[in-house]
VOBA-1610 file (N, C-alpha, C; in pm, whole numbers, padded with zeros to 5 digits, always signed):
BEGIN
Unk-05656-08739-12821Unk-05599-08611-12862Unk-05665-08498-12784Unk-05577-08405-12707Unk-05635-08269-12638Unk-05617-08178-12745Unk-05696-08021-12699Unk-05677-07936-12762Unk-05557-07844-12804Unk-05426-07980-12743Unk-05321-07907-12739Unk-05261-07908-12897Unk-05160-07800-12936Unk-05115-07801-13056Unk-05061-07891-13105Unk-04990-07952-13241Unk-04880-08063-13249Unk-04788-07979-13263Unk-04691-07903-13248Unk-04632-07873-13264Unk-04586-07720-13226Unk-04462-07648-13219Unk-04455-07548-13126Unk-04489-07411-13250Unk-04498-07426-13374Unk-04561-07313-13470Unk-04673-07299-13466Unk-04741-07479-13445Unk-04871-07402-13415Unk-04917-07348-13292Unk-04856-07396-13230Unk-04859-07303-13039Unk-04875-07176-13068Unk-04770-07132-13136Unk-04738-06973-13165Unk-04872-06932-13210Unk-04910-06986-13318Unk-05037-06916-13398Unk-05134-06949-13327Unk-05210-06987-13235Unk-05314-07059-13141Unk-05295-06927-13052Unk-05153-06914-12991Unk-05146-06791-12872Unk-05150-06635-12924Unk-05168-06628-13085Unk-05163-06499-13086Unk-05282-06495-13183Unk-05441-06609-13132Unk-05531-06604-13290Unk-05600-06549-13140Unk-05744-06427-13218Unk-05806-06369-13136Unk-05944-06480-13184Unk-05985-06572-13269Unk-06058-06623-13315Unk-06012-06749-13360Unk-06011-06856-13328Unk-06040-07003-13411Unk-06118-06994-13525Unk-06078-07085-13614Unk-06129-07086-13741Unk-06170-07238-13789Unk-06236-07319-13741Unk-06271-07424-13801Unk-06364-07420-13971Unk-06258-07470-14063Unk-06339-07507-14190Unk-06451-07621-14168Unk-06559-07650-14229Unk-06625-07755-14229Unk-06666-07828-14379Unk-06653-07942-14310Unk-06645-08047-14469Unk-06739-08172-14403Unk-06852-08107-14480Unk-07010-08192-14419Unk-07021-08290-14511Unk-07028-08410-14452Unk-07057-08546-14567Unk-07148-08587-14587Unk-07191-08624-14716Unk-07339-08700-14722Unk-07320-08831-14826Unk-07360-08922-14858Unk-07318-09006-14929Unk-07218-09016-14986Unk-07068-08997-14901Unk-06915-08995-14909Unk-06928-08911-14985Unk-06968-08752-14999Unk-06921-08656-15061Unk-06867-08582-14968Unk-06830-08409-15009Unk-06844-08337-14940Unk-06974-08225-14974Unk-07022-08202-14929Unk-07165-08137-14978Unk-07179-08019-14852Unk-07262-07888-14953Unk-07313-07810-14822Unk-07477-07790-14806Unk-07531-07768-14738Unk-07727-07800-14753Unk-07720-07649-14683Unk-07858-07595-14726Unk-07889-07471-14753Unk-08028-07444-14636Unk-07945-07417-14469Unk-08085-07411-14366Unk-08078-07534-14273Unk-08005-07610-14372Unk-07978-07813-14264Unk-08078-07870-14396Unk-08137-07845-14491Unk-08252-07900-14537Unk-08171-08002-14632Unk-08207-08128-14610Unk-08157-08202-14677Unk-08183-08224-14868Unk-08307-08179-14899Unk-08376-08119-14997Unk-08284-08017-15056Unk-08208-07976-14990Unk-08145-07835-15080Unk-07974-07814-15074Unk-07929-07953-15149Unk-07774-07979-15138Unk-07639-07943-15269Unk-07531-07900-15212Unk-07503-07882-15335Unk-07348-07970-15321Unk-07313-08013-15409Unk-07175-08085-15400Unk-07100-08040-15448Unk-06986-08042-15337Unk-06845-07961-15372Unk-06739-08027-15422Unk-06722-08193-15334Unk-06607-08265-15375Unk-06630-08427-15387Unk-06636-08486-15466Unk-06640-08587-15437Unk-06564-08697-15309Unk-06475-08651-15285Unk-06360-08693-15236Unk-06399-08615-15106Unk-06425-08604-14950Unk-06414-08508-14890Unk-06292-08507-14808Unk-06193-08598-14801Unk-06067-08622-14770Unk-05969-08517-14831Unk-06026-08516-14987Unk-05986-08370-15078Unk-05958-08249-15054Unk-06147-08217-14997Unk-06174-08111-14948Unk-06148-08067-14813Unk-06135-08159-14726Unk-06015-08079-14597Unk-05882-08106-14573Unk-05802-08161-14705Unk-05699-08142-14734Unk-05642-07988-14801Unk-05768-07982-14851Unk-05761-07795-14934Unk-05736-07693-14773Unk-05831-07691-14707Unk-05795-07618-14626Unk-05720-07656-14493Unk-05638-07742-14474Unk-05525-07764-14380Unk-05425-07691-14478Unk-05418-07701-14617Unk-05309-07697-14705Unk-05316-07502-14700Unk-05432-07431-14672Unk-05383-07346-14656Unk-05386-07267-14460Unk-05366-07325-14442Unk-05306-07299-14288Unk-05407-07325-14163Unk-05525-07378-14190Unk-05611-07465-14074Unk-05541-07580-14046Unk-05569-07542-13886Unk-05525-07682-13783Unk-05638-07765-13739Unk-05728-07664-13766Unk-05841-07745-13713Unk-05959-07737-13834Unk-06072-07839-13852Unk-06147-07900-13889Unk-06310-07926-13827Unk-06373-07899-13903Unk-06547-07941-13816Unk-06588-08015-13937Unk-06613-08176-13901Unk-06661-08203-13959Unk-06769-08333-13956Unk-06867-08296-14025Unk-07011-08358-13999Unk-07044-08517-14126Unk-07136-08598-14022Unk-07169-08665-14069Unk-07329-08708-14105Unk-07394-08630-14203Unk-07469-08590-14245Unk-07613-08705-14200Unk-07528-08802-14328Unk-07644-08903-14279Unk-07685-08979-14165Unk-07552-08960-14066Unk-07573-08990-13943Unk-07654-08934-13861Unk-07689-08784-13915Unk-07750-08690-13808Unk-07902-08702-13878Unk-07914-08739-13999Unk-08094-08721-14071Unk-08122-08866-14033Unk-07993-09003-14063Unk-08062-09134-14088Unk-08029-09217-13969Unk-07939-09159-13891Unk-07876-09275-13791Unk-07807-09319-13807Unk-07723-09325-13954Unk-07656-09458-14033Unk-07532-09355-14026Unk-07419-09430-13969Unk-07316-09395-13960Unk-07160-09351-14046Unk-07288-09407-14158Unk-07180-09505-14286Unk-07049-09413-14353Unk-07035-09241-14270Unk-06900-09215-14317Unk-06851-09183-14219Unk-06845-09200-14113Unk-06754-09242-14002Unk-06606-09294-14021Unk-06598-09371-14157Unk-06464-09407-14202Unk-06380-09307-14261Unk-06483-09209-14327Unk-06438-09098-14413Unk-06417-08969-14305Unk-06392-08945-14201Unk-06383-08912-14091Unk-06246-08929-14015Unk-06295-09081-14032Unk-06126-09119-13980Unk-05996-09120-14086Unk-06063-09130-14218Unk-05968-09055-14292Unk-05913-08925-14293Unk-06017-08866-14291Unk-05934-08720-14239Unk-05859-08689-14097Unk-05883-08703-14056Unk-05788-08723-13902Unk-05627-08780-13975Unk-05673-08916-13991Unk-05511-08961-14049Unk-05454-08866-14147Unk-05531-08839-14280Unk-05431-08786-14352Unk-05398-08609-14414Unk-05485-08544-14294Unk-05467-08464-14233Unk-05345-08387-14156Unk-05408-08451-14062Unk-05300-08394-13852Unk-05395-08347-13843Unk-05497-08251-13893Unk-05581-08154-13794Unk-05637-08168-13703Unk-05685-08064-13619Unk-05819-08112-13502Unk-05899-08135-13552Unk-05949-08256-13517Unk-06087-08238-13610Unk-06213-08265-13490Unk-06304-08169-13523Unk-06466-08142-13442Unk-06540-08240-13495Unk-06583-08314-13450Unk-06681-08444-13532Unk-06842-08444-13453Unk-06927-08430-13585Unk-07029-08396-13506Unk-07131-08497-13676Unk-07248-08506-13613Unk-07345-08587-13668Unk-07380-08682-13620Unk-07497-08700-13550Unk-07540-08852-13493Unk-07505-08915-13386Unk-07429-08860-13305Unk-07375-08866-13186Unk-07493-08946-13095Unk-07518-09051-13065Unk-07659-09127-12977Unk-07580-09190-12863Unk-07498-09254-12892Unk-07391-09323-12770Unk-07294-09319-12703Unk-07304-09361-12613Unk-07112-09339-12563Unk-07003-09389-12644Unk-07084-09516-12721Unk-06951-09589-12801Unk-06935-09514-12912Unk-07068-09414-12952Unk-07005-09316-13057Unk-06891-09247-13043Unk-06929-09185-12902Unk-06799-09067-12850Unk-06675-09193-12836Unk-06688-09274-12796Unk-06587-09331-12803Unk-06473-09379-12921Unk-06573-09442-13013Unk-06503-09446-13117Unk-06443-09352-13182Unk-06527-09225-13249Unk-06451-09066-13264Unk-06333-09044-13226Unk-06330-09054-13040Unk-06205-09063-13015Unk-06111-09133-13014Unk-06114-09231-13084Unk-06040-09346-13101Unk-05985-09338-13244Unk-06081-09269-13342Unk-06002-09278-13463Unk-05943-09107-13519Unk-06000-09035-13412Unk-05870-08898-13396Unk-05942-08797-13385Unk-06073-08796-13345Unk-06134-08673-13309Unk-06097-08592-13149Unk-06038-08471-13189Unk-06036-08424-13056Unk-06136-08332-12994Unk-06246-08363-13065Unk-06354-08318-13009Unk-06492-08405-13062Unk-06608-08405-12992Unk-06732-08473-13034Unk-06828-08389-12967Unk-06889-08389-13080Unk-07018-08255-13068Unk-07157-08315-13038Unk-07185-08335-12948Unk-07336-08405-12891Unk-07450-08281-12904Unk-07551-08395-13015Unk-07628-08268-13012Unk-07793-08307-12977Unk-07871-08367-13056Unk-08002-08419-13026Unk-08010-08512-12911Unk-07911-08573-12848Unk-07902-08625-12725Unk-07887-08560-12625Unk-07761-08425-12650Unk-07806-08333-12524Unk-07938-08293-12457Unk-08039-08269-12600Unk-08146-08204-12595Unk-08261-08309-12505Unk-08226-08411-12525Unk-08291-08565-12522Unk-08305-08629-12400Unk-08168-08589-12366Unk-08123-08676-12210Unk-07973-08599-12210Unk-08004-08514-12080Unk-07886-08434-12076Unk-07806-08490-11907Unk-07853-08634-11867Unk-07785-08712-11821Unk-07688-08799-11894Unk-07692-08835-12007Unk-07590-08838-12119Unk-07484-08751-12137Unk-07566-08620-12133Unk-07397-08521-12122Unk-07310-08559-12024Unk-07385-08556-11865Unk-07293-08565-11759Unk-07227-08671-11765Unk-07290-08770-11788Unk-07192-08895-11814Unk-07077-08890-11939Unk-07083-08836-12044Unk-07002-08796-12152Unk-06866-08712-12068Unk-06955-08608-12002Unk-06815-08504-11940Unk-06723-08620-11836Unk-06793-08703-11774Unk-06721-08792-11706Unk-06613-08809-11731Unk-06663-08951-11863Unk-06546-09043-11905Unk-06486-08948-11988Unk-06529-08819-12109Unk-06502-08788-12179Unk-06379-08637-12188Unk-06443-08576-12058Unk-06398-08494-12082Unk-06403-08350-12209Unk-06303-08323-12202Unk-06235-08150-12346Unk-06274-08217-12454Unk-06302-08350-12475Unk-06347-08417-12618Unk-06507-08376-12615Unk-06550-08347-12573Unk-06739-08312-12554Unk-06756-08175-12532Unk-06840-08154-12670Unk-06852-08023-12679Unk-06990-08049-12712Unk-07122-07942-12686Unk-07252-07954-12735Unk-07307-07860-12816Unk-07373-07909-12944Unk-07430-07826-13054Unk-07561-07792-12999Unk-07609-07637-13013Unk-07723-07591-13011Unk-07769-07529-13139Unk-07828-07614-13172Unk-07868-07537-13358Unk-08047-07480-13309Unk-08069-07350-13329Unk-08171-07299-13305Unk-08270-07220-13436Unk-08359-07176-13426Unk-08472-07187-13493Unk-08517-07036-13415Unk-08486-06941-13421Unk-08517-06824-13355Unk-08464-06877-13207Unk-08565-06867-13110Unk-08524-06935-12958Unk-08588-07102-12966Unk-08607-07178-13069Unk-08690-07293-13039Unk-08525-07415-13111Unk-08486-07480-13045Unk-08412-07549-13037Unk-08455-07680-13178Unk-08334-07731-13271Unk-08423-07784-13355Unk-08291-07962-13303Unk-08378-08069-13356Unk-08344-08253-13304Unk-08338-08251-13441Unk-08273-08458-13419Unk-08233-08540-13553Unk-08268-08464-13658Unk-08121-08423-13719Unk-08066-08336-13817Unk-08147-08217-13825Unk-08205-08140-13777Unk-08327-08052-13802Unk-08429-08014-13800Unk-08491-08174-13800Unk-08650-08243-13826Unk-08727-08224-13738Unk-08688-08184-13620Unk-08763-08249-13470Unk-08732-08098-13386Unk-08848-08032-13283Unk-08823-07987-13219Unk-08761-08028-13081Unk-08700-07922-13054Unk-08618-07969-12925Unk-08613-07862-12804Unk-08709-07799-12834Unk-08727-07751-12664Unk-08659-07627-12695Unk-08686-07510-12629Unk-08646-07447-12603Unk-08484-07336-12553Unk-08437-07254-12585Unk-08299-07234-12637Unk-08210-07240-12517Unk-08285-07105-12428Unk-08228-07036-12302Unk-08258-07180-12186Unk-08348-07249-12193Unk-08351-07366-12070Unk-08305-07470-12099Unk-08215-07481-12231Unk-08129-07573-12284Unk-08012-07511-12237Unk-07966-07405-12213Unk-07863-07353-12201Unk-07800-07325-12076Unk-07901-07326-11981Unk-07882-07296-11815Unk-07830-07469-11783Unk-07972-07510-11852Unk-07936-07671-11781Unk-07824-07707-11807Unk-07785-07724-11991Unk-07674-07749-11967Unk-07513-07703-11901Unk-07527-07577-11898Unk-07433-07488-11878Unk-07410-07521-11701Unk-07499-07571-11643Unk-07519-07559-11484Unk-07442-07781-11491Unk-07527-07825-11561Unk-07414-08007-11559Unk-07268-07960-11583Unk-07205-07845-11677Unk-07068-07854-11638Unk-06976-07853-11839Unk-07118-07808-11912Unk-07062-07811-12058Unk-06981-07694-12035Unk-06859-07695-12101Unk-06756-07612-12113Unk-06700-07559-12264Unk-06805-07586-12334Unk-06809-07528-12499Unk-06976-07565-12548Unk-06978-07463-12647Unk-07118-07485-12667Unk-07059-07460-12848Unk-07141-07515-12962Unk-07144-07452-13075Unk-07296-07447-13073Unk-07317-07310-13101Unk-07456-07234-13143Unk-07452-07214-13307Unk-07579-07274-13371Unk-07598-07231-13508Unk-07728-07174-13464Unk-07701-07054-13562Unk-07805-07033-13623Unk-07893-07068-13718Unk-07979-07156-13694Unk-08033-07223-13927Unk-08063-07129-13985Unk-08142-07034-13892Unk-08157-06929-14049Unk-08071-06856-14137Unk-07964-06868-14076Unk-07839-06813-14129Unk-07751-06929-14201Unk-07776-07046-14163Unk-07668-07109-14208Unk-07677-07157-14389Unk-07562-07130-14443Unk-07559-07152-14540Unk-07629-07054-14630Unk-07661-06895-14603Unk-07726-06861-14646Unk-07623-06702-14681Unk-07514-06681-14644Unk-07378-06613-14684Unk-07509-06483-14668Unk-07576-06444-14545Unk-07608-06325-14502Unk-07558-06263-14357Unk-07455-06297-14307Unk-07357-06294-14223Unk-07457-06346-14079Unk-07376-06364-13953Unk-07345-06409-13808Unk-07491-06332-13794Unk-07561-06423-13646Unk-07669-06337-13572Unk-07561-06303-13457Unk-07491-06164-13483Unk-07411-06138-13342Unk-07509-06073-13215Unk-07592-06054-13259Unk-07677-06006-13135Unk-07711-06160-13076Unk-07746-06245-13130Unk-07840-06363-13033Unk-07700-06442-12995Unk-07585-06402-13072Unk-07442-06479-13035Unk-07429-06412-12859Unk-07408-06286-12871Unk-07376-06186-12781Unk-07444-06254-12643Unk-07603-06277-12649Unk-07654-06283-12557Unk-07657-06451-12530Unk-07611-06556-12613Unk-07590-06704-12570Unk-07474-06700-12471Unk-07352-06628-12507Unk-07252-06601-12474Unk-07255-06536-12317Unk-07365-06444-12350Unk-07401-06374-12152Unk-07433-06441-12099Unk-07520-06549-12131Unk-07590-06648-12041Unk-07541-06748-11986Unk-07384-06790-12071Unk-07327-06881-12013Unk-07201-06871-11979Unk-07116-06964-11901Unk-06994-06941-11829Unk-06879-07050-11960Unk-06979-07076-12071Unk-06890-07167-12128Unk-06803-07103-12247Unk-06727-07152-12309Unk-06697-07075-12433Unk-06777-07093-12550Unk-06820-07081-12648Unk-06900-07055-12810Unk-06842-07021-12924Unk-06864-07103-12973Unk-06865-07144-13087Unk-06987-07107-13215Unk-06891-06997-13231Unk-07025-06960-13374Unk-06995-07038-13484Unk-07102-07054-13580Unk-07162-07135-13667Unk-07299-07072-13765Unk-07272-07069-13859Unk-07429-07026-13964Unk-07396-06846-13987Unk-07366-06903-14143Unk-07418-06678-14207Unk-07286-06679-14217Unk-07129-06659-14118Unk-07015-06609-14220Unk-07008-06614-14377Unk-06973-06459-14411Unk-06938-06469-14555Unk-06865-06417-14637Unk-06836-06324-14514Unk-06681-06202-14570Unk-06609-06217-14482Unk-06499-06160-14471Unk-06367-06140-14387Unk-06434-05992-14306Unk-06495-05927-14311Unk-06572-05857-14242Unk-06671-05917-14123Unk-06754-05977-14161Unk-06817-06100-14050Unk-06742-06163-13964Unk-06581-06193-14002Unk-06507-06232-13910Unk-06460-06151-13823Unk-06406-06023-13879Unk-06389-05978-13805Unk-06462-05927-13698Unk-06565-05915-13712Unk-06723-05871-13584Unk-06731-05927-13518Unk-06736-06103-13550Unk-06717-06233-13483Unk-06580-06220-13400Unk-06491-06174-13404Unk-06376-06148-13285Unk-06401-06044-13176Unk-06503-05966-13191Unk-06512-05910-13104Unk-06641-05920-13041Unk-06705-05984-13080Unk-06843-05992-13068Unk-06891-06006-12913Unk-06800-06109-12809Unk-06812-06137-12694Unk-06682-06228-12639Unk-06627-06192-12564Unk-06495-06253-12517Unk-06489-06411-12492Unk-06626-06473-12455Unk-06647-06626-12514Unk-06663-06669-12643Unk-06723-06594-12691Unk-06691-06625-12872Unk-06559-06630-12935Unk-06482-06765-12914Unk-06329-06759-12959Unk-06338-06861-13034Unk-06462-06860-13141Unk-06447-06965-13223Unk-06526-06976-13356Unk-06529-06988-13468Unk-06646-06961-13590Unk-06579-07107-13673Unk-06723-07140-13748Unk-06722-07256-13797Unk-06750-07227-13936Unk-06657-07247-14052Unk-06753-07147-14176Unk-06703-07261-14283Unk-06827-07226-14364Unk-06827-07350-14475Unk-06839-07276-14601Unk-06952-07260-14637Unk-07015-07212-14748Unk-06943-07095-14834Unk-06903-07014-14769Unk-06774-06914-14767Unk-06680-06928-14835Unk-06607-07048-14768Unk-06497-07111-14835Unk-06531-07167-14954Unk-06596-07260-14965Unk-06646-07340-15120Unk-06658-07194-15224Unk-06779-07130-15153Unk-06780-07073-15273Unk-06705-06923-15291Unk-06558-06960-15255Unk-06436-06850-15262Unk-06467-06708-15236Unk-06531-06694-15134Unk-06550-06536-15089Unk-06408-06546-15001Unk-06354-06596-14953Unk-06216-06558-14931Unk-06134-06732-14896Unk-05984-06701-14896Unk-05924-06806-14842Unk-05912-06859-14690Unk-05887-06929-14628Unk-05870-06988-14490Unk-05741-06881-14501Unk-05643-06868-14558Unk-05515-06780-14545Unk-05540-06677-14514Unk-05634-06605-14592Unk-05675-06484-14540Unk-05752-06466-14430Unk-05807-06548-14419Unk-05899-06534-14294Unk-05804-06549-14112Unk-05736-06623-14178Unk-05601-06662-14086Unk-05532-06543-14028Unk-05472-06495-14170Unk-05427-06372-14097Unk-05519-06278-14053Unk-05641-06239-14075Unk-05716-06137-14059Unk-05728-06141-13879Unk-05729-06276-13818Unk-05806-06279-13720Unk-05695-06346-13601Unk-05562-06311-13635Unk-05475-06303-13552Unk-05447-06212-13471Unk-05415-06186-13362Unk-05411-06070-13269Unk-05317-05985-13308Unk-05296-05863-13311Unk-05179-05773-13328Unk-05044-05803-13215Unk-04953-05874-13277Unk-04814-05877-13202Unk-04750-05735-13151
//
C-alpha cells in the first residue's frame, strides 16, 4: 500500500488538508492504552478492544492511523502484531505501524499485513545502515521515529539513551530518510501542547518532511501545528482524543485549507 488515497473523496480531502491527522491507538497487552512520558509505569486504559478504538476514529473521518506496538518496543515480543493487522483489515485506513521494528522481516511483514508505513526507530539510532537498506527494498513504507529527551535521543521504548538529536538527524537525513516523526517525551501525553519551537528548528535542519507527535490538546495546538513550518504536514495525537478535548471531525475540518 502507497500513500496514495483509496478512493477519489479521499483524494479531495488529502489535496485540500493543510495538516494530516493521524489518531493513535497504542497497544499493550491487546488493549488500547495511553502511557504518560512513554513510562510504562504510568498507563491508562481506554479500550479493551483496540480494533474498537480505531474504528471510533476512522468512523469519524480519519484515513489514516498511527499505531504502536507497545510491548514490542519495551519487550521485543511482538505479540500484537495480529491486532495490527486487524486494524488494517477492518478498517481501510493508513495505518503508521511503529513499535519494535529490529528487522527487515519486521518491515516486511507490516507490509504485508497492510501497513503503509513502518516507523524504524531504536534501530535507526543503532545501525543506520539498516535504514539504507530499509529505503532500498522498502521504500515510502519507511519512515523514522526520533523521540527526544530535550536534544538527547531516547532507545528500546524509552529506556536507553540514544545519542544525540541534531547528529541523528544530519546522518540520517543525508542516507536519504524522507519523513521523520519527532516526539517530544516531555510533552507526550501530557495535554500541555506541541514544542513548536524545537519542531520549527528539526524541520530547518532537514530536507525531509515531519511529523509531529507529543503535547496536542486543543484544536488551537493544531492549528499552530499547520503553520508551524512548511515540512510539518503531519501531527500524531492521542491523548486528546481519548480524553474528548475535541473530535477527529473537528479537528478535520479545522485543519483543511480554505477552498
Amino acid at each position: 500500500m502507497s500513500d496514495a488515497p483509496c478512493d477519489a473523496t479521499a483524494a479531495a480531502q488529502r489535496t485540500a488538508t493543510r495538516l494530516r491527522l493521524l489518531p493513535a491507538v497504542d497497544i499493550r497487552d491487546g488493549r488500547a492504552v495511553r502511557l504518560v512520558q512513554g513510562r510504562a509505569d504510568d498507563e491508562t486504559v481506554y479500550d479493551d478492544d483496540p480494533v474498537t478504538a480505531a474504528q471510533r476514529w476512522v468512523d469519524q473521518g480519519s484515513d489514516w492511523l498511527h499505531v504502536v506496538d507497545l510491548d514490542a518496543a519495551f519487550e521485543g515480543d511482538p505479540r500484537n502484531r495480529h491486532l495490527i493487522a486487524d486494524i488494517c483489515t477492518a478498517t481501510g485506513a493508513h495505518v503508521q505501524a511503529s513499535g519494535g521494528i529490529r528487522t527487515l522481516d519486521d518491515i516486511r511483514r507490516s507490509v504485508g499485513y497492510g501497513a503503509a508505513r513502518v516507523v524504524i526507530g531504536t534501530m535507526a539510532l543503532e545501525d543506520p545502515h539498516f535504514v539504507a537498506t530499509a529505503l532500498a527494498e522498502f521504500g515510502e513504507h519507511v519512515v523514522v521515529g526520533l523521540d527526544a529527551d530535550g536534544t538527547i535521543l531516547r532507545a528500546r521504548g524509552w529506556t536507553q539513551d540514544g545519542g544525540d538529536l541534531w547528529t541523528a538527524l544530519d546522518r540520517l537525513t543525508e542516507i536519504g530518510v524522507a519523513r521523520f516523526v519527532f516526539t517530544d517525551i516531555a510533552r507526550d501525553g501530557m495535554l500541555g501542547g506541541p514544542n513548536l519551537e524545537r519542531l520549527a528548528v528539526v524541520a530547518d535542519r532537514t530536507t525531509a518532511r515531519v511529523t509531529a507527535s507529543g503535547g496536542v490538546s486543543s484544536l488551537d495546538d493544531l492549528e499552530r501545528l499547520a503553520t508551524v513550518h512548511p515540512r510539518v504536514d503531519e501531527a500524531i495525537v492521542g491523548k486528546a482524543l481519548y480524553a474528548g478535548r475535541f473530535s477527529v471531525t473537528d479537528a478535520l475540518a479545522l485543519v483543511r485549507a480554505p477552498t
